[in-house]
N, C-alpha and C positions, 0 to 999 in steps of 0.2 A: 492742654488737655489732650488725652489720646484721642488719636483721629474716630476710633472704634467707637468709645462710649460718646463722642462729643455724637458723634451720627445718632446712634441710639437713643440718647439724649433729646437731639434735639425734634427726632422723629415721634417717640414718646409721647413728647408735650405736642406735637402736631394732633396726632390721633388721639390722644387725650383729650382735646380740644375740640377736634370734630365729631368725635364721639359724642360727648355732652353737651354740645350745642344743637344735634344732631338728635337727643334725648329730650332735649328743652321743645322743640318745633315740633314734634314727634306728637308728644302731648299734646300742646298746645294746638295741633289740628284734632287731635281725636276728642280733648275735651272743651276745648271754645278758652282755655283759661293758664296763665303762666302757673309753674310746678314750683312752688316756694316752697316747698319742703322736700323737693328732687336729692338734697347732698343731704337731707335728715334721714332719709327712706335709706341710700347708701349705707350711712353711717351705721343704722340698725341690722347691718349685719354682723356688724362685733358688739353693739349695746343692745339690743335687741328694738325692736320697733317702737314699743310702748315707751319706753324712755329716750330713745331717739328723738322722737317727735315732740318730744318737751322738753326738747333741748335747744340751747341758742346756737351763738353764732360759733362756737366753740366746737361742738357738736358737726355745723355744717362744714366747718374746717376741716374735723378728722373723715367727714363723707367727702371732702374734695381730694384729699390728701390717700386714701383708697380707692377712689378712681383712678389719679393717675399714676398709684402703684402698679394698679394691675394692668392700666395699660402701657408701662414701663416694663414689663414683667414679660406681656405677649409679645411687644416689641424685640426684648431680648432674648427671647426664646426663639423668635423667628428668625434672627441674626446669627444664633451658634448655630443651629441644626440647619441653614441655607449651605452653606458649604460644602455640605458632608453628606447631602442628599443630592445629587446629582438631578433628579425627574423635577424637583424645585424648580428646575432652569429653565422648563419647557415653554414658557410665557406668564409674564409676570401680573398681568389683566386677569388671568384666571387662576392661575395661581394666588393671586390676592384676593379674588372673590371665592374662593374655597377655602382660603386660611378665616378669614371670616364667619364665613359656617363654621369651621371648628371653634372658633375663638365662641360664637354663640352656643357651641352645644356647650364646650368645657364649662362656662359661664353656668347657663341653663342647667346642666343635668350634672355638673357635681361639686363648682364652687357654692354656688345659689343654695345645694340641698344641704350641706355643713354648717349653715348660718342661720339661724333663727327665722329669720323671714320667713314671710308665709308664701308656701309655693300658691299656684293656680291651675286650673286643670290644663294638658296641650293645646294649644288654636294651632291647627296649620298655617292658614292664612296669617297670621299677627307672629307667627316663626316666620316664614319665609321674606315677609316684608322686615323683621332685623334681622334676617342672616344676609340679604341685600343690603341694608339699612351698613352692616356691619362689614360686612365685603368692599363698598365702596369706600367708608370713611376710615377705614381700620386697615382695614387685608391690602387693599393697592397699592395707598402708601408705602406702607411697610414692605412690600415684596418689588415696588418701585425703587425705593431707596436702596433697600438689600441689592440688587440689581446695580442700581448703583457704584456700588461702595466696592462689592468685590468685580465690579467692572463684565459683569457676566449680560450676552446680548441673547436674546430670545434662541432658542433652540431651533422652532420652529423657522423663524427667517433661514437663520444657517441653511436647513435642511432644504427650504423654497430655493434657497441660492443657489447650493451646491446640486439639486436634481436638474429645477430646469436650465437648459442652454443660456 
């Protein structure tokens, strides 16, 4: 397999991973209870909710199986466009917790509004806490690996290097 997509790949299924493990604890602190219909709720954004949720296992399949499209999708988008953006390079900690925040707004404010689901009004609080939520398990990885793969070292160090003595 190409070296490209095996990375992508196999980063993907990482963040995919901690992503909705990351969804499951989430809940489960906020409401005291496991989310057995978390990959039904998903799925009802192409069936819509109401039949979502009255669907088996088949149902939870196509909500796992859109989870980690899309987090195959933010992965490889942050992979072509790392390259070719040079300010990307500046450090990969904050860089990944800003890719984050954007991964949650695109999410929140224009995948989410095209799908059936039912939005809910802005919480600041309960945004900030998954654009964190999402920076750590999503954006560092991802701009760690990138970081990786085309072998690029923080910027910032460079510049500490090369200033002082």
């Amino acid at each position: 397999m190409n070296r490209f997509f095996k990375t992508v790949l196999l980063t993907g299924l990482f963040v995919g991973t901690t992503d909705l493990v990351a969804a499951y604890v989430t809940q489960w602190i906020i409401t005291g209870k496991f989310a057995d219909k978390m990959l039904h709720y998903i799925a009802g954004g192409a069936l819509g909710l109401e039949s979502s949720m009255k669907g088996g296992n088949g149902v939870a399949f196509l909500g796992l199986f859109f989870h980690y499209f899309i987090a195959f999708a933010f992965t490889l988008l942050f992979f072509f466009v790392f390259p070719k953006l040079k300010f990307l390079w500046f450090n990969k900690y904050l860089v990944g917790m800003l890719y984050g925040v954007f991964v949650a707004v695109i999410m929140g404010q224009v995948i989410l509004r095209i799908t059936p689901l039912p939005g809910g009004p802005f919480n600041l609080s309960n945004s900030i806490v998954g654009w964190l939520t999402l920076g750590v398990v999503l954006g560092i990885p991802i701009a760690y690996n990138a970081y990786q793969y085309y072998g690029v070292e923080n910027q910032s160090k460079k510049t500490t290097d090369t200033v002082l003595p």
